[in-house]
N, C-alpha and C positions, 0 to 999 in steps of 0.2 A: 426318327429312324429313316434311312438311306430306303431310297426306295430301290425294289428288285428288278431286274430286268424284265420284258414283256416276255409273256407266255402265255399261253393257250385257256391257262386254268379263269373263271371268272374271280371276282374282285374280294370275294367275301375267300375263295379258298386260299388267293393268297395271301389276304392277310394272313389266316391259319401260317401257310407258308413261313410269313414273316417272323409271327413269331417263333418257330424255331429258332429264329437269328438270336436275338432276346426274347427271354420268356415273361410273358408278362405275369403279375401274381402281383395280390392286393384287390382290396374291395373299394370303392369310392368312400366318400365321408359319407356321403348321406345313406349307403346300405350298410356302413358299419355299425353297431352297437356293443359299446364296451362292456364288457364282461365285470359281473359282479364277483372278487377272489372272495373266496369262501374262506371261511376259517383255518386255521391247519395247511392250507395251499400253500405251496412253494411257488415263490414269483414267477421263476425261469418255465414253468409247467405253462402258464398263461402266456410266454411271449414267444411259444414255438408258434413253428407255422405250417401247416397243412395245405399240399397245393397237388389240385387237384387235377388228374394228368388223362386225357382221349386222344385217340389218332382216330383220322379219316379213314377208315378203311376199302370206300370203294372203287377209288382211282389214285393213282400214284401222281404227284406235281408235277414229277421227272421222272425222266429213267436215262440211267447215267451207262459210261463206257463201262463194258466188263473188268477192264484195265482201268478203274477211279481211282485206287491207290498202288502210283507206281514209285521209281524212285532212278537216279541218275548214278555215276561213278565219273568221278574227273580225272582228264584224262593225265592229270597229273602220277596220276599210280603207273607212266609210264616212266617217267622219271626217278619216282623214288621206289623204284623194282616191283613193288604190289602186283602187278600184272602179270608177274611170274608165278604168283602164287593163286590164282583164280581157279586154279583147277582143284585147289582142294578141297576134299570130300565132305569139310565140314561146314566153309563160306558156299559151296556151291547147295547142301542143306539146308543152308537159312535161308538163300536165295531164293529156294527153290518153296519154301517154307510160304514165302510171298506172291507166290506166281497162282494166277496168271497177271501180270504185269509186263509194264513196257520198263526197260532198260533204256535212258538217255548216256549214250557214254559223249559229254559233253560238259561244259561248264567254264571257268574261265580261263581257262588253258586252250579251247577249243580253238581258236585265234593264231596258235601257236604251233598246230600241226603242220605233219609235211610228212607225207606215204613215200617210204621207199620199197621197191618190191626186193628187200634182200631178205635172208635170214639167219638171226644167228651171228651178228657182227657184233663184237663188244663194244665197238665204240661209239653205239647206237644203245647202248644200256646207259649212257651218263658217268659223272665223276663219280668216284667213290675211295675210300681207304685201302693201301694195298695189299691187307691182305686178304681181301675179298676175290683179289683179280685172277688167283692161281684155282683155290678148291671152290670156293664162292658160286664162281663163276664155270667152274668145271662142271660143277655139281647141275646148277642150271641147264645147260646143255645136253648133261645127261638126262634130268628127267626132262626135256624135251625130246631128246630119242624114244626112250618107255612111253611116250606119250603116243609119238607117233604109231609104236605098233599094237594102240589101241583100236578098239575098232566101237563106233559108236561114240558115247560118251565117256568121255574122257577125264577120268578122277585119278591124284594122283596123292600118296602121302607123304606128307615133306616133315624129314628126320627134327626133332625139337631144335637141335642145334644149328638147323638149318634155316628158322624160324627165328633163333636168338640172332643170327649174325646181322638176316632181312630186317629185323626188328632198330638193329644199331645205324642199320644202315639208312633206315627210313630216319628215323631219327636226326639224322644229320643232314636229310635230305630235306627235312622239314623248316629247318633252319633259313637254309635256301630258296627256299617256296615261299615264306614268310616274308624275306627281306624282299624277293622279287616284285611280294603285293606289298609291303611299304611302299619301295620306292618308282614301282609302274614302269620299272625295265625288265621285260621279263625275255626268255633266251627261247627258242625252238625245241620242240620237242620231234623227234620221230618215230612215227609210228611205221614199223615195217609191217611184211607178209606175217612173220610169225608171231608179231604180237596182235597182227586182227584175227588169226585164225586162233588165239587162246583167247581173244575177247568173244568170239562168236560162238568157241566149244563154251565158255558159261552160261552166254546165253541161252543155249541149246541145253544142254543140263539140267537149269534153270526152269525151262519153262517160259523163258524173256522172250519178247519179241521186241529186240533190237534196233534203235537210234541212233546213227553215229550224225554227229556233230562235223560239218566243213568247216575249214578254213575262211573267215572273208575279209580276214588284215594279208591276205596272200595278195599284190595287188599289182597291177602294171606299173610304167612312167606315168599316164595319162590318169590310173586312180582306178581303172577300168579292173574288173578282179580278173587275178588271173588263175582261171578254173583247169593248169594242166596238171597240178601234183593232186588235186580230187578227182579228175578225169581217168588218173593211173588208178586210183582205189576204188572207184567204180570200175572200171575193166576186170581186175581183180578177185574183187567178189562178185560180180559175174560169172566171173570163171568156175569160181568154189560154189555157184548158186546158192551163196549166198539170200536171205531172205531179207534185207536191212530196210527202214526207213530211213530217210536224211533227212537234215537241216541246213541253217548257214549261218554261220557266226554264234554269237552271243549276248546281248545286252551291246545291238548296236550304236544304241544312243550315249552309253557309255565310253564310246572311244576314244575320243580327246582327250577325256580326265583320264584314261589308264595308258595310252601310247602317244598325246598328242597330234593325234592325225582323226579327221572324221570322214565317215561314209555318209553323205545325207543320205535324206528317206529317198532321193528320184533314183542316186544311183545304187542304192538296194532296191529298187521298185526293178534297174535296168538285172540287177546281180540274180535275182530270184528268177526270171525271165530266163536267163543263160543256162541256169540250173537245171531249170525243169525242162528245156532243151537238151539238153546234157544227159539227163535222166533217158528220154525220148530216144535219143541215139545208141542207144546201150540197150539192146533187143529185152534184156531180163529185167531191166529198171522200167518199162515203158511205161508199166504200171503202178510205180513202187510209190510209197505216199511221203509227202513233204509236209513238213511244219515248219511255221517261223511267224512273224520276224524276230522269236525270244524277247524283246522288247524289255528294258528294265521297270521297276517300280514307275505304275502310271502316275508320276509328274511332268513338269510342261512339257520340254522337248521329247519326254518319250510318249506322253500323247501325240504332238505333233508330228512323231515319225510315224505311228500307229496308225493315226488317220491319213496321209497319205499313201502308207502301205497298202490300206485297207481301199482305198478309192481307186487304186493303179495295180495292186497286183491280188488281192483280197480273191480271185479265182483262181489264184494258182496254187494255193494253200491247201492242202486238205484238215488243217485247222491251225488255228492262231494259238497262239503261245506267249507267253510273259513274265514277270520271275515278281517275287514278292518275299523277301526278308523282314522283321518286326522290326528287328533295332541293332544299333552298333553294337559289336562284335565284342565294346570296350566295356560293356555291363558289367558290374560288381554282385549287386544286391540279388537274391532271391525276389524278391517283394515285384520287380520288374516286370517277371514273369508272370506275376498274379493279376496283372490290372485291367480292369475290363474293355477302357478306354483303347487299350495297346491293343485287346483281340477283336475290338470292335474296328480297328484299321481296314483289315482284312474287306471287310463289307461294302468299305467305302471302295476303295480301289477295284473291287470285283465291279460294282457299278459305272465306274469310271468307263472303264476297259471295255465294257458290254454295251454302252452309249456309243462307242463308236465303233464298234465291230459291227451292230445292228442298223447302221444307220447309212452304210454300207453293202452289209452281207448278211440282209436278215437270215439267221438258222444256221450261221454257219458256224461250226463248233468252235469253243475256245479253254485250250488249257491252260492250267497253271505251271510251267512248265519247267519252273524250279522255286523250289520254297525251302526255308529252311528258318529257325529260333532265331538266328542272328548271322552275320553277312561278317566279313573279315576272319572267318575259319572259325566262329563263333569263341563261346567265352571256356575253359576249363572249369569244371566243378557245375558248373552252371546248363549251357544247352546241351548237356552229355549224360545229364541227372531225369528223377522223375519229374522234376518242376515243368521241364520242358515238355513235358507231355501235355499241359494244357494248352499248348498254345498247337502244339500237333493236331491233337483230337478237335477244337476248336475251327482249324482250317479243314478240315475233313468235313465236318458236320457246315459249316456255313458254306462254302465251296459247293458240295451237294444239294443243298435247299436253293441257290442260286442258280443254279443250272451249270456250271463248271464241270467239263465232260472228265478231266482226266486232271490227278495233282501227284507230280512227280518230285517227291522228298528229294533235297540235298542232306545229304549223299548215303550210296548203302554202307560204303567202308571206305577208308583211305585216312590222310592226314585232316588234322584240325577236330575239333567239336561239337559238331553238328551233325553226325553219322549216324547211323544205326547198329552197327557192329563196329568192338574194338579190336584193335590189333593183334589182340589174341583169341581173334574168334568168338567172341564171345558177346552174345546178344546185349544191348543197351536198353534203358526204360522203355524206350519211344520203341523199339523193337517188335519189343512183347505186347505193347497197346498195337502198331500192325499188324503183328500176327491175330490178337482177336479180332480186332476189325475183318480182316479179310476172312476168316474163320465163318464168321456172325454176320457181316452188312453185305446185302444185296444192292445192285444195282438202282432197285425203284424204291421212289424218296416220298414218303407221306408228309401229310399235313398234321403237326399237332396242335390240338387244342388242351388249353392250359389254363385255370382258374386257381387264383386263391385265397386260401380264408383264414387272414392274418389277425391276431388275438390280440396283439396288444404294435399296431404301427409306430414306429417313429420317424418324425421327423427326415426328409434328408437321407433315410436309409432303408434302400429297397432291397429286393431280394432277385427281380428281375435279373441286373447285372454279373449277377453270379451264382446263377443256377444254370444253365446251358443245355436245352433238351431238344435232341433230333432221335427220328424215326426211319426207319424202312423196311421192306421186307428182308426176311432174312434169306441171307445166300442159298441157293439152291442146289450149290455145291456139298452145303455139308448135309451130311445125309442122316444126320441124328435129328434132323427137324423137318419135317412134310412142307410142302409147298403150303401157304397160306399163313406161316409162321410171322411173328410180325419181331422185329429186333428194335429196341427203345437203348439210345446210350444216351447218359445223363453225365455232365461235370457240376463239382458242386465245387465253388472258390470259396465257399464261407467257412471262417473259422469253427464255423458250432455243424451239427447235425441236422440233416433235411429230411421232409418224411412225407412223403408224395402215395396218393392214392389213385388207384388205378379206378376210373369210372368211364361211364358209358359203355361203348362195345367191348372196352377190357374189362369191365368188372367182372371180377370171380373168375376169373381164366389163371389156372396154373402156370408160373413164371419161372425159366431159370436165372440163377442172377451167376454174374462174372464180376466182380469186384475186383480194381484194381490198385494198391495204395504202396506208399512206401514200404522194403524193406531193411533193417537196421534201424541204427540209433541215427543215424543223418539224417532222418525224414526229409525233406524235400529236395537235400541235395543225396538222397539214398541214389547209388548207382543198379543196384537192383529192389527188385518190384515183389508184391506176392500177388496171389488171386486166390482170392478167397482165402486168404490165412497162409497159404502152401506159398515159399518161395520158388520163383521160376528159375530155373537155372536146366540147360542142355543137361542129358542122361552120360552115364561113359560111354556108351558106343554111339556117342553124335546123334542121339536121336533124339527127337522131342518129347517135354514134360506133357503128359495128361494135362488137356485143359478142361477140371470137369467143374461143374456149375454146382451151385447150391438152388436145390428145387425147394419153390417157397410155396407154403399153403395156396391154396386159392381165395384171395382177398383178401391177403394179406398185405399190409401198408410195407413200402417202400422206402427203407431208409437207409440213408447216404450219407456215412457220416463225412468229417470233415475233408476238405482239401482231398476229396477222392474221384475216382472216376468207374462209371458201371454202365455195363453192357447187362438189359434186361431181355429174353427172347420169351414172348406170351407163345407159349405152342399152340393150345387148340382153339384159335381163333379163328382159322380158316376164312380170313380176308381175303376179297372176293380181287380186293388189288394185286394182292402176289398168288393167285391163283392160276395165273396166263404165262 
């Protein structure tokens, strides 16, 4: 096992720690003894396994950002019109469904912006079909006026037909987007006044507290960046006082392979320097926080840009950031998504990343600062389905036992397969597993301890690799549970059913349980979920399903059936760790 990054806790709690990552279960040979099957027994009753589950409860390993599950939008939704529609009352719902979270509006487009302070120019909306250009495009305008003599937060509803046309239009715009990351020519985007002031009315809405992404392929003769069309959008939102954090670029190690031009690490060490001078000069930014260097998946050169970042400009940061994708975009098979090796990735590169950030900038915080199932707009049927949810809930829970302050999902909405919400508004698997996470998981991260007492082992085939159990206190926000609540989520990969028993300080403690599994005949490429038996789906007046729990006996065994996922909250344990 990948060792964890240093922390405070002694040697014995982190192993506990550790294993959260992988859970261990199984007895040695020598405390095992084989069970004599009695007559009339059914085999399969003998080769279950019982694994028996305590948390730490009087200090917490971590204690993570309140914003630990946040999520980004690319700024591609300027291109293919999405951004026109952010004001609606039902994406701004689900948004808001998520919050409190950081919005990154950033990703790989971010490279390609350019602030004009106009408003309201068509020919700053992109190509499109012409009969969009007359009522389309009228219409927009219009509810940009209604928009304007709102007062406050700002929600608007947009007529179905108005949605079918966006919808065609996006469609076609996807196309586009598609071939741009083929072939790594990609065209300018701009973003004016009135599309930051409808990015900032969502975020405000929302509940976000807002990232925008600069420019840092904007660049002189000399290579030098040239910070004046980020200079106009900072003055800008200034003006609007605006509340925004920044950044700069994107996955700068990656430049060569996507535009054939690189920024080494010295002259980003010089670009973030500029920046945060930049910030300085703008009376309302003096204070305003930066992240970077985005940094792709830590392999060679983006370690080696990391670690020079980190030795040259690692104080100008107010935390570091890095992007983490599982696999090509080109995946076929469900099965890919299951494999423990693939989410065991995750751990490795967390380590990676935190060796050189600490060795550096001890304590200095580091995000995951875009993640997502699969990279190239992900797979259709595939990272859009419940399957993908193990690999979500997976980086959530390793992420947190690691010390990983903040992990910002690709993406909340927009083009491709990797989203959160479809085109028609409507919540995705990975969705509704955020929504109970944020619901249920608090900030501070327990240690579990995990034992178990397997009946009949084989060979070769453990139970470790795919059983998955993390702990923390439960949120404090939801107000159906007392401070001292302890919230347990468990993923079970195995094909058969798991049956975990609560001991030590849980024993005989009243438990709600939150079951998550496929709903339909797809099973794991099912595009919607149930909990607890009830399919989740939004109400007709855009409002959210009851997410209510099934209260289990006290001491009652824990089971999990197959390829499922559960949120467990012991109420009256009144843990002395989430009592503060």
């Amino acid at each position: 096992m990948p060792r964890a990054p240093q922390c405070s806790v002694p040697c014995s709690s982190l192993w506990l720690a550790s294993v959260a990552l992988v859970v261990h279960a199984g007895l040695s040979s020598s405390q095992y003894q084989r069970p004599v099957v009695g007559a009339g027994k059914r085999a399969g009753f003998m080769e279950r396994t019982l694994i028996l589950l305590d948390v730490d409860t009087h200090r917490p390993i971590r204690v993570l950002n309140d914003n630990f599950l946040s999520f980004q939008l690319d700024p591609s939704i300027i291109k293919d019109g999405w951004l026109d529609f952010l004001s609606s009352k039902r994406l701004v719902t689900l948004a808001r469904g998520l919050s409190p979270a950081y919005l990154r509006f950033g990703g790989k487009r971010t490279d390609f912006l350019q602030f004009h302070n106009l408003k309201n120019l068509a020919k700053f909306r992109g190509p499109g079909p012409d009969y969009y250009l007359k009522n389309y495009e009228d219409d927009i305008v219009r509810s940009d006026i209604a928009l304007d003599q709102q007062k406050g937060c700002k929600l608007a509803h947009h007529p179905n037909m108005m949605l079918e046309l966006q919808r065609e239009k996006a469609a076609t715009m996807q196309l586009v987007l598609l071939k741009e990351q083929v072939s790594n020519i990609y065209s300018n985007i701009t973003i004016t006044a009135r599309s930051l002031d409808k990015l900032y009315n969502f975020a405000e809405c929302a509940g976000l507290q807002l990232i925008v992404g600069l420019n840092a392929l904007h660049r002189n003769p000399d290579n030098s960046w040239n910070s004046s069309s980020s200079l106009s959008l900072l003055k800008y939102s200034a003006g609007k006082k605006y509340n925004i954090s920044w950044e700069l670029g994107n996955e700068p190690n990656a430049y060569r392979g996507m535009v054939g031009r690189s920024v080494n690490s010295s002259q980003l060490v010089t670009d973030y320097g500029v920046l945060r001078t930049l910030l300085q000069s703008v009376r309302y930014y003096q204070r305003a926080q930066l992240y970077g260097p985005n940094a792709g998946r830590p392999r060679k050169n983006a370690i080696v840009l990391l670690d020079t970042f980190m030795k040259n400009a690692g104080s100008v940061v107010d935390a570091v950031t890095w992007q983490h994708y599982y696999m090509d975009g080109r995946v076929r098979k469900v099965e890919d998504f299951l494999k423990s090796r693939l989410l065991d990735t995750l751990s490795e590169q967390i380590n990676k990343v935190f060796k050189v950030v600490h060795s550096h900038a001890p304590g200095k915080k580091v995000w995951l600062g875009g993640v997502g199932p699969a990279w190239a707009a992900g797979t259709n049927n595939l990272s859009d389905t419940y399957a993908a949810g193990f690999l979500w809930l997976n980086t959530l829970g390793m992420a947190a036992v690691q010390g990983v302050d903040v992990v910002l999902r690709h993406s909340l909405f927009d083009y491709g397969y990797t989203h959160l919400v479809d085109q028609h508004f409507n919540p995705l698997p990975d969705y509704w597993l955020s929504l109970v996470f944020k619901r249920l998981v608090g900030p501070r991260v327990l240690a579990v301890r995990v034992a178990g007492l397997q009946r009949k082992p084989r060979p070769g085939r453990v139970i470790r690799d795919k059983l998955r159990i993390y702990a923390h206190c439960t949120s404090t926000s939801n107000h159906n549970y007392v401070k001292g609540s302890i919230t347990i989520y468990i993923i079970n990969l195995h094909r058969s059913r798991k049956k975990i028993k609560l001991a030590g300080t849980l024993r005989n403690k009243t438990v709600h349980q939150y079951l998550l599994q496929p709903y339909g005949s797809e099973g794991l490429h099912a595009k919607y979920v149930q909990l607890n038996g009830q399919k989740l789906t939004m109400l007709e007046d855009g409002a959210f399903p009851e997410l209510a729990p099934v209260p289990l006996r006290a001491g009652r065994t824990l089971v999990m059936p197959a390829m499922s996922i559960g949120f467990y909250v012991i109420k009256n344990i009144n843990a002395y760790a989430c009592r503060r």
